[in-house]
C-alpha positions as CSV (number, residue, x, y, z in Angstrom):
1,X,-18.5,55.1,3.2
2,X,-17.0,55.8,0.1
3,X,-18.4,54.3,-3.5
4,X,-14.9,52.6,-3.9
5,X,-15.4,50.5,-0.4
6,X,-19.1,49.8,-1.3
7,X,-18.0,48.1,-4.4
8,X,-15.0,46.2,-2.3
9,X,-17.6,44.9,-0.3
10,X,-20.3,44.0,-2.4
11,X,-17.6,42.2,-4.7
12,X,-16.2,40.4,-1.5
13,X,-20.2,39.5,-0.4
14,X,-21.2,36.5,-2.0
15,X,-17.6,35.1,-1.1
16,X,-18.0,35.6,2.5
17,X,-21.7,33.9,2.7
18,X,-22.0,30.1,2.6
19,X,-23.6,28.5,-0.6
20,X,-26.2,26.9,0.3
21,X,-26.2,23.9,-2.4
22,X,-22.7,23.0,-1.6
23,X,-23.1,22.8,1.9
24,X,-25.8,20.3,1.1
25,X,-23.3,18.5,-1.0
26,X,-21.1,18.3,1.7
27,X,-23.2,16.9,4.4
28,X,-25.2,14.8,1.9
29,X,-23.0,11.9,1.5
30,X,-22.0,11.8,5.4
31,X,-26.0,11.3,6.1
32,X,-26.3,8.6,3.2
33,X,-23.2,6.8,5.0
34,X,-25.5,6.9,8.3
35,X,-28.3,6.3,7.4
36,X,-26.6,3.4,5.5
37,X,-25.1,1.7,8.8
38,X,-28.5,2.1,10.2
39,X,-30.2,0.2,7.5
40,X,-26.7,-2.6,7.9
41,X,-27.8,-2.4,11.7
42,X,-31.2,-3.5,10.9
43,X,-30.4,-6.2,8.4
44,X,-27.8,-7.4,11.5
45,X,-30.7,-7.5,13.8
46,X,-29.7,-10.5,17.2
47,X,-27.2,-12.2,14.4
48,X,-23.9,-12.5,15.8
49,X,-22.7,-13.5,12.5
50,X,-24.0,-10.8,10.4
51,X,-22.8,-8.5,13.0
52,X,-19.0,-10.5,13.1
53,X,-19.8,-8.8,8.8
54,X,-19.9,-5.8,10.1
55,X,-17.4,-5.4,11.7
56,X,-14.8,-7.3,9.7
57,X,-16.1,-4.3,6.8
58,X,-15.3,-1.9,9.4
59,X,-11.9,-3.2,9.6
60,X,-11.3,-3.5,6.1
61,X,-12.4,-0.1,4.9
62,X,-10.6,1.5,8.0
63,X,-7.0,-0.9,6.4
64,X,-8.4,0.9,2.8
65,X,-9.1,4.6,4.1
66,X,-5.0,4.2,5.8
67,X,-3.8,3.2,2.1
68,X,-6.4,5.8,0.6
69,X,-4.5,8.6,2.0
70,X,-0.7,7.4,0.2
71,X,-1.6,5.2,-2.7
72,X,-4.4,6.7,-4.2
73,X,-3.5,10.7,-3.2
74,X,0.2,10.5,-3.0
75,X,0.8,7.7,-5.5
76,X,3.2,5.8,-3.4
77,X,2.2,2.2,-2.4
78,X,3.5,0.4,1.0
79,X,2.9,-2.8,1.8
80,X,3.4,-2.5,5.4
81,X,-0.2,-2.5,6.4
82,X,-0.6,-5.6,7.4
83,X,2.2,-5.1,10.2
84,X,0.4,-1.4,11.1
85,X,-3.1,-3.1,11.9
86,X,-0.8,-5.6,13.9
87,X,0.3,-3.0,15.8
88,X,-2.9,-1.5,16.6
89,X,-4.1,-4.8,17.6
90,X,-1.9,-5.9,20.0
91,X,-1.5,-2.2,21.4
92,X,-4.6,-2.7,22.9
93,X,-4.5,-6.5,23.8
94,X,-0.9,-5.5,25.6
95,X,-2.6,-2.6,27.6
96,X,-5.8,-4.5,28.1
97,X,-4.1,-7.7,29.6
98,X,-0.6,-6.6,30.9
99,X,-1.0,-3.4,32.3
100,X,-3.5,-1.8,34.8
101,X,-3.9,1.1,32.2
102,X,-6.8,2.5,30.6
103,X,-7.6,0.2,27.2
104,X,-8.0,3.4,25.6
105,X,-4.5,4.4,25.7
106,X,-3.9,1.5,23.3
107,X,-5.9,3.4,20.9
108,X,-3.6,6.4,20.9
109,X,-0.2,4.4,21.5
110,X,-0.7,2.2,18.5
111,X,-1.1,4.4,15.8
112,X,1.2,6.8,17.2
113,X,3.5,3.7,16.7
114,X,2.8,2.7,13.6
115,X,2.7,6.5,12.6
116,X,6.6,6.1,13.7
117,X,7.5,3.2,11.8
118,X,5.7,4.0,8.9
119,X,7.8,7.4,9.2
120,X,11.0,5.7,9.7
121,X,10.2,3.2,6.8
122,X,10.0,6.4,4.5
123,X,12.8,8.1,5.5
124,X,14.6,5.0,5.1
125,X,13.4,4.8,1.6
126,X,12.8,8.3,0.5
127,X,14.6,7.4,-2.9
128,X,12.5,4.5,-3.4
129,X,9.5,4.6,-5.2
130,X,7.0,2.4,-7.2
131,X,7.9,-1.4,-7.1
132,X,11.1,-0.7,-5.2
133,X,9.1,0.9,-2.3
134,X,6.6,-1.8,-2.5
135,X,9.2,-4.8,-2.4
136,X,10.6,-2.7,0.4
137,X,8.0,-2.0,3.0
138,X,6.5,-5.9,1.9
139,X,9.7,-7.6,3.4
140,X,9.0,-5.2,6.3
141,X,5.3,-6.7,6.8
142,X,7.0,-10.3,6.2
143,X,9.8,-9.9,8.4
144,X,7.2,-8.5,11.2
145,X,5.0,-11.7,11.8
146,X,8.2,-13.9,12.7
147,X,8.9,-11.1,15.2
148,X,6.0,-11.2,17.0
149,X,6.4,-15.2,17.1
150,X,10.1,-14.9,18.5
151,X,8.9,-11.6,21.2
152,X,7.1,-14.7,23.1
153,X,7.3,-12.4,26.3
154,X,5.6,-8.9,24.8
155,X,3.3,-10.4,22.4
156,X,2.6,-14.4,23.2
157,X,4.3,-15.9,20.6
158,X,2.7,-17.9,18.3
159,X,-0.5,-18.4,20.2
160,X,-1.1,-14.5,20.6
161,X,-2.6,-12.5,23.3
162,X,-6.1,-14.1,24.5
163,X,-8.7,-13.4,27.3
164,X,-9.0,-9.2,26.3
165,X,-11.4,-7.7,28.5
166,X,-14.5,-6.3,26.8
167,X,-15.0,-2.9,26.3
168,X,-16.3,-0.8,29.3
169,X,-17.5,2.7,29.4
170,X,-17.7,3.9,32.9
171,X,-18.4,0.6,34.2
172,X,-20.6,-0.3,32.2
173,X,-20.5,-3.1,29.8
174,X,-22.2,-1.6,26.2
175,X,-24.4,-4.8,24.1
176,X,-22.4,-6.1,21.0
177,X,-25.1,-4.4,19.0
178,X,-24.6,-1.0,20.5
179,X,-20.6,-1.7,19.3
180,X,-21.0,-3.0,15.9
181,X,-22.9,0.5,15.9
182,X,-19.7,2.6,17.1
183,X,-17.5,0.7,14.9
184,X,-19.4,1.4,11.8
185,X,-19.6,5.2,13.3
186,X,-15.8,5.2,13.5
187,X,-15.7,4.4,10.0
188,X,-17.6,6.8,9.4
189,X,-15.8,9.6,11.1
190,X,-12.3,8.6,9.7
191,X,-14.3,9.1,5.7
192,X,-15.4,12.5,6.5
193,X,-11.9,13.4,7.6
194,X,-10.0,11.7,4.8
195,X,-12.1,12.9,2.5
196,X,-11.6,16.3,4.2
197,X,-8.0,15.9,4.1
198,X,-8.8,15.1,-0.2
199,X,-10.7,18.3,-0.6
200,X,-8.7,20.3,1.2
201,X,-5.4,22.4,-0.1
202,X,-2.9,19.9,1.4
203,X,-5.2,16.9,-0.6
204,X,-4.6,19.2,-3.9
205,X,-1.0,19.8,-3.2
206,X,-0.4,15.8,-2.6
207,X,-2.6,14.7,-5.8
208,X,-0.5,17.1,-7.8
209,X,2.8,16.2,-6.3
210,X,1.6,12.5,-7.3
211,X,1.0,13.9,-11.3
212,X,3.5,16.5,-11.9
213,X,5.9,15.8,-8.9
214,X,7.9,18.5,-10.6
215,X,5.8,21.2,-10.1
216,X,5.5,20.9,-6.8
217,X,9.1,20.9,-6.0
218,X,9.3,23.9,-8.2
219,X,7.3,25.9,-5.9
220,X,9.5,25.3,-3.1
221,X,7.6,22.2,-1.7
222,X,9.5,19.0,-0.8
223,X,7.6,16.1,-1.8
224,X,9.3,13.6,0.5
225,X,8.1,15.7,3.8
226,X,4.4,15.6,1.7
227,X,5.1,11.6,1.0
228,X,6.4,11.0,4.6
229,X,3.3,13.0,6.2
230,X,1.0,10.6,4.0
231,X,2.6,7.3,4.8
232,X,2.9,8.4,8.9
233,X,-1.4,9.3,8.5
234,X,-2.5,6.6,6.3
235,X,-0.3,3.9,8.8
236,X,-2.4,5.7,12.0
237,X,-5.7,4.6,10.1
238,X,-4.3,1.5,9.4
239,X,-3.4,0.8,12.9
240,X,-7.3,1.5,13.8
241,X,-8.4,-1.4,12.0
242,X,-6.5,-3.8,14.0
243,X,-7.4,-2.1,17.5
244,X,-11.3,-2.6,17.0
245,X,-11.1,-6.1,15.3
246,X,-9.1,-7.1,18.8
247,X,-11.4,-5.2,20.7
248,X,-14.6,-7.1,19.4
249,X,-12.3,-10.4,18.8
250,X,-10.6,-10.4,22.3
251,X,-7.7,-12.0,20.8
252,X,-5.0,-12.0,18.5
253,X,-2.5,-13.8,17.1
254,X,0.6,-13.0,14.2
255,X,-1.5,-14.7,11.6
256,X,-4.9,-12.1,12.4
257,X,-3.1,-9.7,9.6
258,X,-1.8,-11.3,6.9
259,X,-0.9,-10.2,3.2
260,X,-4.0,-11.2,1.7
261,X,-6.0,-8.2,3.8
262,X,-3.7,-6.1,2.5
263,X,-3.9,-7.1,-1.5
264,X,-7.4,-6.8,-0.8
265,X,-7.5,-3.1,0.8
266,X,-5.9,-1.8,-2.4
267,X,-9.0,-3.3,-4.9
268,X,-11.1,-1.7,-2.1
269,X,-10.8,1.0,-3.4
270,X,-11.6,0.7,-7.1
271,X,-14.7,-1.3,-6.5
272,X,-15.5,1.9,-4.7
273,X,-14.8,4.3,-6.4
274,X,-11.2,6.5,-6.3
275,X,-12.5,9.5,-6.9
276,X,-14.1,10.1,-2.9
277,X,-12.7,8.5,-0.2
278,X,-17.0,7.2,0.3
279,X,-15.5,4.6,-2.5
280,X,-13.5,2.8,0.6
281,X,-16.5,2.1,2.7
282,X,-18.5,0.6,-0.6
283,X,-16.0,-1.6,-1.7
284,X,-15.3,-2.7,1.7
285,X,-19.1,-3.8,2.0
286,X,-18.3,-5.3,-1.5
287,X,-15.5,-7.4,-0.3
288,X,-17.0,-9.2,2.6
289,X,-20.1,-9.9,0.6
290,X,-18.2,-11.3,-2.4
291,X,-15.6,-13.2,-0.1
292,X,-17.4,-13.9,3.4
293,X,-21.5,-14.1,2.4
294,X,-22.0,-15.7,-0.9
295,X,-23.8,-19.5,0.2
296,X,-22.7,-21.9,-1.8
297,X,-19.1,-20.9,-2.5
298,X,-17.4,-21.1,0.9
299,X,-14.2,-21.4,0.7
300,X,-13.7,-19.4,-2.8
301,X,-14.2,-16.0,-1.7
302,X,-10.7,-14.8,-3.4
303,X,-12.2,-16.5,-6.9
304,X,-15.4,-15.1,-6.1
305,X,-14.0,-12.0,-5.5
306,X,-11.8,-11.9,-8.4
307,X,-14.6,-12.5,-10.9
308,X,-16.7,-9.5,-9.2
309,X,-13.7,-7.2,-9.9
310,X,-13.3,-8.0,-12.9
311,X,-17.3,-7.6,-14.2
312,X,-16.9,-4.1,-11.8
313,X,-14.2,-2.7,-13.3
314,X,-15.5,-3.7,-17.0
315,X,-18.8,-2.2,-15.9
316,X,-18.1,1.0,-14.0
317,X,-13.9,1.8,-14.5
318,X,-14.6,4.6,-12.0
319,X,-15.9,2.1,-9.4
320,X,-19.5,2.2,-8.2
321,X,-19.7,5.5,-6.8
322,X,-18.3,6.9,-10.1
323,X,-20.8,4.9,-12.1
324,X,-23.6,6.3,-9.8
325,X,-22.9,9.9,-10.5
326,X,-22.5,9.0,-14.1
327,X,-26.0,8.0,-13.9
328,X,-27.2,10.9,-12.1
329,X,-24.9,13.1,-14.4
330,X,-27.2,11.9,-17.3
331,X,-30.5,11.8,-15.8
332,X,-29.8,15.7,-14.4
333,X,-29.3,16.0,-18.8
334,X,-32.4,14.4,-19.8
335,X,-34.6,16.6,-17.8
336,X,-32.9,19.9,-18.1
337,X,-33.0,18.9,-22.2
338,X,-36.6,17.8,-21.7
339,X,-37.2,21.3,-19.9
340,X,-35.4,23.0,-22.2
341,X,-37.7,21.9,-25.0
342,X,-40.7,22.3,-22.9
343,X,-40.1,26.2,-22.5
């Protein structure tokens, strides 16, 4: 072996071997977020309404994570998510109580079909952007409700689809604990991919095409394919949401997903924390607390909620996750200054 291809490969060595500390970092906040849901689990215990919490953050940070992937990455903001969670929904109440197919299936066909929609929407509107695409897609999500009302035969009408079978593995009938579990593991699943997805090259492309749009289009990348791929994704998360709160639910109805769920998935979010998809599954827990637990102030949740945004936001502009590592940032300072003095 020659000296030149000794120094090829001890340049191309510590390339090639995994670091160590940043696999840690990787897999560190993915066990946090477990052992998280288990300590969530435990504060649930027997309580069907602390576990009916649970689930309802499931479903809101799975509604955030599908408008993570557009709004926050891409910069372009739909308000059709409402009407994708819908579609989820009742994809699995159709297949669960009208068809003699596996209840599954409506887990795959409803975010393929709001992946569709969501795809036609944007090419419908791929000169639209800002508060034109917003107004846009929001008449979509209002116009969608008085459909399902007036497709009485496919979807119940008003009164919705009722009487969905529980979920069975095998046979075998799981306890509502062991499903408030899988629920919160889904959530947890969908994180590490979106946040996959944020890390990743096609996450760096987006968040640049969001910044300097130009620049991206210079190097010979169309940003409407990049915005359409991130609407079509983010609408398939979405459309999660609504499966598992009909599958824990067993009903439905056009009212289930209104406007306000979706108003609330975008301060998700920044209660959160923007910078890590992790922020969605915070401010979700942040949301139901603030609107769902508080005694003494049923009934104002969307005041209560609105005051603890505000004193967030004032607090922590970076969310809570950003305010944390702020926090670690400056206690990592103090002691490598303090160790720096000592030596």
């Amino acid at each position: 072996m020659t000296d030149r291809s000794l120094a090829v490969r001890e340049t191309a060595s510590p390339r090639t071997v995994p670091d160590g500390g940043a696999r840690w970092r990787r897999l560190l906040p993915p066990a946090l977020a477990v052992l998280g849901a288990g300590l969530l689990l435990a504060w649930a215990g027997g309580s069907g309404f602390k576990q009916d919490l649970l689930v309802l953050v499931a479903v809101y940070a799975l509604i955030a994570l599908g408008m993570y992937i557009p709004f926050v990455l891409a910069g372009s903001l739909s308000m059709a998510y409402a009407a994708y969670a819908a579609i989820g929904g009742y994809a699995v109440a159709i297949i669960a109580t009208k068809t003699d197919l596996p209840v599954i299936l409506g887990w795959v066909l409803g975010p393929a079909v709001s992946a569709l929609v969501a795809t036609i929407l944007s090419l419908l509107t791929r000169r639209l952007s800002g508060f034109y695409l917003a107004a846009v897609t929001l008449l979509f999500s209002l116009a969608f409700e008085p459909w399902l009302i007036e497709a009485k035969e496919l979807t119940g009408g008003s009164g919705g689809i009722g009487g969905i079978p529980a979920p069975v593995l095998f046979g075998w009938e799981p306890p509502r604990p062991l499903l408030v579990a899988g629920a919160l593991l889904l959530v947890i699943v969908v994180t590490v991919l979106v946040e996959r997805v944020r890390t990743g090259s096609w996450g760096v492309i987006v968040r640049t095409m969001r910044d300097v749009p130009s620049a991206v289009e210079a190097a010979g990348v169309r940003t409407t394919t990049l915005t359409t791929v991130a609407l079509a994704v983010g609408a398939a998360v979405a459309s999660l949401a609504g499966a598992l709160f009909a599958s824990f639910v067993l009903s439905i109805t056009p009212e289930t997903f209104t406007l306000s769920i979706v108003f609330m998935a975008i301060f998700i979010p920044l209660i959160g924390g923007q910078g890590s998809a992790w922020g969605c599954a915070v401010g979700a827990i942040i949301v139901v607390q603030l609107t769902l637990n508080m005694p003494g102030f049923e009934g104002s949740g969307q005041l209560v909620l609105a005051i603890g945004v505000l004193l967030i936001l004032l607090v922590a502009p970076a969310g809570l996750l950003g305010y944390a590592r702020r926090l670690l940032a400056g206690i990592r300072s103090r002691r490598a200054r303090g160790g720096s003095d000592v030596a």
